[in-house]
N, C-alpha and C positions, 0 to 999 in steps of 0.2 A: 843271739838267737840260734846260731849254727850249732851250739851245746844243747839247745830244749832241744831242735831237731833229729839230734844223733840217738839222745837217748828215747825219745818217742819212739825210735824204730826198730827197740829192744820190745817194747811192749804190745802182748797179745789181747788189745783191750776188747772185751765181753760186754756186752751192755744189757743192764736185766731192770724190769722196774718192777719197784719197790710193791711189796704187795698190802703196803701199809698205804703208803701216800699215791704212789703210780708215777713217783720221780725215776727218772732214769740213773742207775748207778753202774756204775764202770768198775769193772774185774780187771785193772791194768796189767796184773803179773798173773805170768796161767798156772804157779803154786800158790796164788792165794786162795783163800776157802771162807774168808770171814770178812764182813765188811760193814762199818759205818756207814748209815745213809745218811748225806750230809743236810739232808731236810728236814725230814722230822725224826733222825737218832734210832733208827728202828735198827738192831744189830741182825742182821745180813747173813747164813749159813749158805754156801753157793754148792749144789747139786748135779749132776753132770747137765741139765736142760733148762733148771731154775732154781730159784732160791726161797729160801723160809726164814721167816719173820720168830727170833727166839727171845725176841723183849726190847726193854729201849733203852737205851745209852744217856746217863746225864750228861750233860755238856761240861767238857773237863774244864778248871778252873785255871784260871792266868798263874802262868810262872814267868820266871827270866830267860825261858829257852830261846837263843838267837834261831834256832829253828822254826819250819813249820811244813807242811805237806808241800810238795812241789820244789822246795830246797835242791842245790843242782851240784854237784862237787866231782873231784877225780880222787881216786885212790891206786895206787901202785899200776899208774897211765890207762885206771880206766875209769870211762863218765859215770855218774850214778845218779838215782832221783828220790827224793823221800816220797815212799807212797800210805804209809801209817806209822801209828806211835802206841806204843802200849805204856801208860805209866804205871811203874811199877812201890810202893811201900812197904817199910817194915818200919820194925820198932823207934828207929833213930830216924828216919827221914825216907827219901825218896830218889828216883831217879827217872828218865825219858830214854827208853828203845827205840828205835825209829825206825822201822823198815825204808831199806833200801832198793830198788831195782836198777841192776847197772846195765850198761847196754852190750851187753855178753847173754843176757838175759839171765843171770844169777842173779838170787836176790840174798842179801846181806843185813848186818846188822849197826849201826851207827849207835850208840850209846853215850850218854854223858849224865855224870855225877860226880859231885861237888868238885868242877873246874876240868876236870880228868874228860880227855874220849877217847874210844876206842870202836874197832872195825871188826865183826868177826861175823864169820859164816858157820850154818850148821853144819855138820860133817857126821858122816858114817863114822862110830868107833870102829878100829879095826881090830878090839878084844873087846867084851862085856864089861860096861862101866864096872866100878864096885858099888855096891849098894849103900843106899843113902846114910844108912844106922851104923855103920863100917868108917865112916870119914869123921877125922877130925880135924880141928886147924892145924897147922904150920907142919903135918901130914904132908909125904910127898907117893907121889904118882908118875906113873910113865903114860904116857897121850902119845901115839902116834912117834913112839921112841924120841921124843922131846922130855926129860925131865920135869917136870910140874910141884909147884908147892899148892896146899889150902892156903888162902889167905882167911877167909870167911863164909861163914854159911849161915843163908839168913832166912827166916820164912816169911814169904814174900804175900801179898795180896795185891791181884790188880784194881786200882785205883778208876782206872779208865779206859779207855782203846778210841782212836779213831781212824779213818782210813779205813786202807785195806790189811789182813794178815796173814801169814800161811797156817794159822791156827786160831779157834775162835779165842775170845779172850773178853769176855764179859766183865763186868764189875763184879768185883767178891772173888773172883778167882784165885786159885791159892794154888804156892808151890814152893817149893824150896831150891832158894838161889847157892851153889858153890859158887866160888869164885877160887881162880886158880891164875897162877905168874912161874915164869920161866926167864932164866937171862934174853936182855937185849929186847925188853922190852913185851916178849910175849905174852898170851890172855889165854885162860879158857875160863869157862863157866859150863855148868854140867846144872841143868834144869829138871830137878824131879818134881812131876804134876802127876793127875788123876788121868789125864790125856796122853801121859807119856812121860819116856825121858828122852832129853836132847843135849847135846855135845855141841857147843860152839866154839871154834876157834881162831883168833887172829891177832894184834896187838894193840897196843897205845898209840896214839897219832897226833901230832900239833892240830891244834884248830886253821895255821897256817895253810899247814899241808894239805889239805883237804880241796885247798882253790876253791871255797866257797858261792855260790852267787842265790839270787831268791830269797834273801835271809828276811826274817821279819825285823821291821822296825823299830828299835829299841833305844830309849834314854841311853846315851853314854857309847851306841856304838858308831 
């Protein structure tokens, strides 16, 4: 209980009702901007005083994710809490972003696809990405004077969203995932969308590691 507590008191929670149903929905991180209503699905655009109703959210489909919102873990001695999930597809399958907020009040990024996880935050480049039509795989890059290879670049569509996020993210969302690795385990991924580009970075991490708790209930765990 002394772990829900710690990270609660990262969170600047906002409380706006829904202008669809008149449910109460909570803004727990004060970089979030988009949010699922967990009642009737009404996707959420948060304003500096209120919020707009910009369509509805199907209710996303069961997977094997031992995740699920409220999920509680530490990474590199610090708490964190899942507050949304954006599920992401491409051509070959899928994967679950989880937004993070740790109790530093940074919010982060918890990812897992097929067995693999990993922890990365968005980050300021400190020189202009190279642009999208410029990269190709097994391509390398310098990030923040780290060495970087392309592993893959995929064109992504988002699947789903629930929670909260620091960027809206609707069904049919489209963008184009890099994926980048450096020794010793290092991540980036470079996110070209219609809303922007974003630079995330951090590494691979045991499911161990993580000190998990909140986990949802699953056959076999």
């Amino acid at each position: 209980m002394a772990t829900r507590t710690n990270v609660q008191r990262a969170m600047s929670s906002k409380q706006f009702d829904c202008p669809s149903c008149g449910a109460s929905v909570a803004f727990q991180c004060a970089m979030s901007v988009f949010a699922v209503c967990p009642y009737c699905r009404s996707m959420l655009v948060r304003h500096d005083l209120d919020v707009e109703v910009i369509g509805k959210m199907a209710v996303l489909a069961e997977d094997t994710s031992p995740f699920q919102l409220g999920t509680q873990g530490r990474y590199d001695g610090r708490m964190f809490q899942l507050i949304g999930r954006l599920k992401q597809q491409w051509s070959d399958g899928g994967w679950n972003e989880w937004c993070a907020l740790f109790n530093d009040a940074r919010h982060g990024w918890l990812a897992e696809a097929q067995g693999f996880y990993l922890v990365c935050f968005e980050t300021e480049p400190a020189v202009a990405l190279p642009a999208r039509d410029t990269l190709r795989v097994e391509q390398g890059i310098q990030i923040g004077g780290e060495s970087y290879r392309v592993d893959d670049i995929k064109e992504v569509t988002c699947a789903g969203s629930e929670g909260e996020l620091p960027f809206p993210a609707p069904h049919g969302r489209k963008s184009t995932s890099v994926d980048l690795s450096a020794d010793g385990g290092k991540f980036a991924c470079i996110e070209y969308a219609e809303d922007g580009t974003r630079l995330s970075v951090g590494r691979y991490v045991d499911f161990a590691e993580l000190k998990l708790s909140f986990l949802r209930k699953l056959d076999g765990w």
